[in-house]
C-alpha positions, 0 to 999 in steps of 0.5 A: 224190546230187551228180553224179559229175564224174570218175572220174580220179584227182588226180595229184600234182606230181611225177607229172604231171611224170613223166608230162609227162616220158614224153610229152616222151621220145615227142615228141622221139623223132621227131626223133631216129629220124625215119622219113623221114631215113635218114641220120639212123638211120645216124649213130645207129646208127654213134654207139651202135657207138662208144660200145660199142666205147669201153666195152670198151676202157675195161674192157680197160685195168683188166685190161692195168693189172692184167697189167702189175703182174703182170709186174712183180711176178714173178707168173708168174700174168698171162695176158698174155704182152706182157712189161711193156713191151708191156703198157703201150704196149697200155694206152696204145693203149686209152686213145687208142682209148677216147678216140678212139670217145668223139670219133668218137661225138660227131662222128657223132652231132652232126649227128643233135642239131643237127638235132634242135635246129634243127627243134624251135626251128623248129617253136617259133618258127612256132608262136608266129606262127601263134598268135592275138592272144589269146594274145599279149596275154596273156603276158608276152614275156620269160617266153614267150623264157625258156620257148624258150630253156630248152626248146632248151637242155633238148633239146641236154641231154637228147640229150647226157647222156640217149645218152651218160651214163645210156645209158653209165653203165647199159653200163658197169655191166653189163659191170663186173658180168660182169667180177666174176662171172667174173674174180672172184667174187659177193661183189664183185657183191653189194658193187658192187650194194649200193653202186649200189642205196644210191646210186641211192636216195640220189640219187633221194631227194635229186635230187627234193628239189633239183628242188623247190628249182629249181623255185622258183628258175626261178619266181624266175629268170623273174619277175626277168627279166620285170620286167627286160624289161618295165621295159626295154621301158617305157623311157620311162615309167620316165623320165617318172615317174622312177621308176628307184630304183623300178624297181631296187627292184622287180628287186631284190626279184625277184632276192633271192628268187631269191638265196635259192631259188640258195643252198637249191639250192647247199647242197643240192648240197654235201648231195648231194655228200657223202653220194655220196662217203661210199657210194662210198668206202664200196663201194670200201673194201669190195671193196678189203678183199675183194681184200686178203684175196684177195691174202693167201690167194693166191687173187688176185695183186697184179695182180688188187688193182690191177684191182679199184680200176681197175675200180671206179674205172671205174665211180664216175666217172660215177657222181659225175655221176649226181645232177647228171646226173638233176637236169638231165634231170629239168629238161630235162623240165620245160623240154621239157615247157613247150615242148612246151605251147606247141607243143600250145597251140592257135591260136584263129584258124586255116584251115578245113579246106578253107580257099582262097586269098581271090580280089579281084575288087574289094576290096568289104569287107562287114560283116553284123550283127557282134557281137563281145567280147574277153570273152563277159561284155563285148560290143565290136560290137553287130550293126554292118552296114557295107559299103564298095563297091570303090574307096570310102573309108569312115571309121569314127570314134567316141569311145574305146571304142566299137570303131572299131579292133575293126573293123579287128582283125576284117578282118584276122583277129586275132580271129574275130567271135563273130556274124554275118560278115566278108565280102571280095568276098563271100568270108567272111574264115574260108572263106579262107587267113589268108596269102592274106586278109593278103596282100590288106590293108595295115594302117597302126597308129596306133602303129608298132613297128619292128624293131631294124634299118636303115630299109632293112630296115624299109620292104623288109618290106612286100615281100620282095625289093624294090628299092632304087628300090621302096623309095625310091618308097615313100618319097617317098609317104610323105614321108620320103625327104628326111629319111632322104637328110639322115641320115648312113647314109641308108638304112642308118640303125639305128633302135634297139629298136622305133624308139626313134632316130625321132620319133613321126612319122617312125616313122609315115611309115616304116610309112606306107611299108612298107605303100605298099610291099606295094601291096595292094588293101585299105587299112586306116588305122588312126589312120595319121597319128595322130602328124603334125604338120598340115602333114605330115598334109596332105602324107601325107594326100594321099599315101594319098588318091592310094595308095587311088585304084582300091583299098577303103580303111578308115579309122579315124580319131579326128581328124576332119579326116583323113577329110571326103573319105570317100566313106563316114562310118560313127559308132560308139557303144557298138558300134551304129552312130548315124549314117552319110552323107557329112562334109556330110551328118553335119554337116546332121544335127546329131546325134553327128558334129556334135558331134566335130567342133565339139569338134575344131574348138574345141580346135584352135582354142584350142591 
């Protein structure tokens, strides 16, 4: 007999979306009647009594309509006693009171969203920082900003139309239905309830169907955007293989399936249209046909026929927005509910539990029998035991591949070692607080991404709240002040999306500069002057060499030359390391550095 796996039962698409869909209620319940915020339970409160109050005066003007053709018809059977005059400026006094309260309701109640809004994208948004480099790498960023921007936008819906168009709808119907059994009689509840079951039903039915279509349309809706941020984002290699022609082919071919999917959904909608109003005509013309009757016996004035079409009126208003209504809520949902998936998406690296502040008493970085892979089937770090004492300087070279830039991914704590530990000052890097560790290190990247800003703003981010002589300091020991003083805008030149205004080189320095900026006690170089020219090498070089005086500084480096002062050599291969010692003492050796550095010697030599 097989093993039983498990005895839950297989949920259909449509049910785990309604059940997606009650715990997004539950999430976002809390942020609507916060325990905590008692303004907040008063605004909501004080907003339902508005929205109350508006309701009865929108059904006490169908009867002040009614009153005043009684009036004016003679019919000495109106209850109202205002005279037709003060009829009509009473029905125009709760026009402008049901009006009123529907204002005052969205005023009061508008701080309560807001704040809603803000704490969720919020909470979002700190979210996605504190989740690991695993995940980012993994999706795609401009499906990951599709699926924020829908989930805010899918709160602000539901808020808006789940407290102030169902919530109203359902009142609004409960009051008509009162009004009917008392003022008139059952067979006017029985056509009215017969009418809004068939309506529901019929909305319902054909919603669910729609919400399908749409579902294939945001599929489509976010594919095309991804490829349009992608292709955006590969700017430059579109041009180098142009492929501009393609690029629009391929975007294109995104947006014709979402064509086709957006026209499904608006004939689908003229479907829905259609048969609401077929029932809802349907219903008024029988309660009217009732009332005629009623007016021909005698049993109704023509003052109660005018109140019958007003209050049925009342009530098919909002119920012509039932379907769009429900569709939107349906989606809003949905979008929540992606949201919400991401909020419950759990961060690979995270504090322990009683994690501390990471202590420096000198800077010593210590690596014990590492191991490690970005996948369990492909190990990167083999057992690797390094340690650079403080105030050392100790490179870490190797041929692509063999995990030289792992080393620096795992002290900073993207990824946690799968063996072995990752030890600061004798602290182990997951005992300690991930703010504290990255406070500790400055890293330089082989490549530097920049914000879409000024180089002010871009050297300030490695310290918040410098100076503007901090961050020219940092400049000069990077060796870019002269250049950024050459500028027009100087200091508050833009650098274009990810810095795309600025050469390879001087979008190094500047990163060079924001990290010389944080002055932290550990250096991690990481290819950092990857993208110079020699003789701005030389001078940046020196510039690092006299920034890691008193500090632990790791270098990881492909260009040799960069690194023979180390105090330290450390050569990977294949995630083992096969040589360590000095530049003199690697070169004596005449084994695997020697040979990288003749090569490099050779090729610069030639070109």
């Amino acid at each position: 007999m097989s093993p039983r796996i498990s005895d839950a039962p297989v949920l259909t698409l449509e049910q785990e979306e309604r059940a997606s869909g009650l715990r997004t209620l539950r999430k976002v319940s809390p942020y609507i009647w916060p325990a905590d915020k008692q303004w907040v339970k008063r605004r909501v409160v004080w907003s339902m009594l508005a929205l109350i109050l508006s309701k009865v005066v929108a059904i006490g003007t169908s009867f002040l309509t009614g009153g005043a053709v009684d009036v004016l018809s003679g019919d000495l059977a109106s209850v109202f006693t205002l005279g037709a005059l003060g009829l009509v400026v009473a029905y125009g006094l709760a026009r402008l009171l049901n009006v009123g309260f529907q204002q005052l309701r969205d005023a009061i109640f508008a701080p309560v969203a807001q704040r809603a809004l803000r704490a969720l994208a919020l909470e979002t948004f700190e979210h996605i920082h504190q989740l690991s480099m695993r995940y980012h790498i993994t999706r795609k960023t401009g499906g990951l900003s599709r699926i924020v921007e829908r989930g805010v936008k899918g709160v602000e819906f539901l808020l808006r139309f789940l407290l102030f168009s169902i919530g109203p709808l359902v009142l609004e119907l409960l009051m008509v239905a009162v009004a009917f059994s008392w003022y008139f009689d059952f067979r006017y509840l029985a056509i009215l309830t017969v009418t809004i079951a068939v309506y529901i039903w019929f909305t319902f039915k054909v919603t669910e169907w729609r919400v399908k279509l749409r579902r294939v349309m945001n599929a489509q809706d976010t594919d095309a955007n991804q490829k349009a941020v992608d292709s955006l984002l590969n700017y430059e290699t579109v041009k180098y293989f142009g492929a501009e022609k393609r690029e629009a082919t391929r975007y294109d071919k995104a947006m014709a399936g979402y064509e086709a999917a957006a026209l499904k959904t608006s004939y689908s909608l003229a479907w829905l249209n259609s048969g609401q109003s077929l029932i809802i005509s349907a219903g008024l013309v029988g309660v009217l046909i009732l009332a005629v009757l009623g007016v021909e016996s005698g049993d109704l004035s023509v003052g109660d026929f005018v109140t019958v079409n007003a209050l049925m009126i009342q009530i098919m208003l909002p119920l012509n927005f039932l379907g769009s209504v429900y569709r939107e809520i349906r989606q809003a949902l949905v979008d929540m509910g992606q949201m919400f998936n991401l909020l419950e998406q759990p961060a690979d690296v995270s504090d322990a539990v009683n994690a501390k502040s990471l202590k420096i008493t000198g800077g010593e970085i210590e690596l014990d029998d590492v191991h490690f892979g970005y996948d369990k089937e492909r190990a990167i770090l083999k057992g690797v035991s390094v340690t650079a004492k403080p105030g050392q300087m100790v490179a870490i070279v190797g041929s692509t591949g063999s995990g030289k830039s792992t080393i620096g991914r795992l002290l900073f704590r993207f990824y946690d070692v799968s063996g072995g530990a990752l030890r600061i000052d004798g602290q182990d890097v997951r005992d300690v607080t991930q703010e504290s560790l990255h406070a500790a290190i400055g890293v330089v990247p082989q490549d530097t991404v920049l914000f879409n800003d000024t180089i002010r703003y871009n050297i300030a981010y490695g310290l918040d709240g410098a100076t503007q002589e901090q961050i020219e300091d940092a400049a000069r020991s990077a060796q870019i002040h002269d250049f950024i003083m050459e500028l027009p805008d100087g200091y508050e030149t833009a650098v274009g999306e990810r810095g795309l205004k600025l050469s390879g080189g001087e979008k190094q320095r500047v990163g060079i500069a924001r990290t010389l900026l944080k002055d932290p006690p550990i250096l991690l170089l990481d290819e950092a002057t990857s993208a110079l020219d020699s003789e701005t090498e030389q001078d940046i070089k020196e510039s690092l060499m006299q920034a890691g005086r008193g500090r632990t500084v790791l270098t990881i480096a492909h260009r040799l030359s960069t690194i023979a002062e180390a105090d330290r050599i450390i050569v990977l291969e294949k995630g083992l390391i096969v040589e360590t010692g000095t530049h003199d003492e690697l070169l004596k050796s005449d084994g695997r550095y020697a040979q990288l550095w003749h090569r490099q010697q050779a090729d610069e030599t030639v070109g």
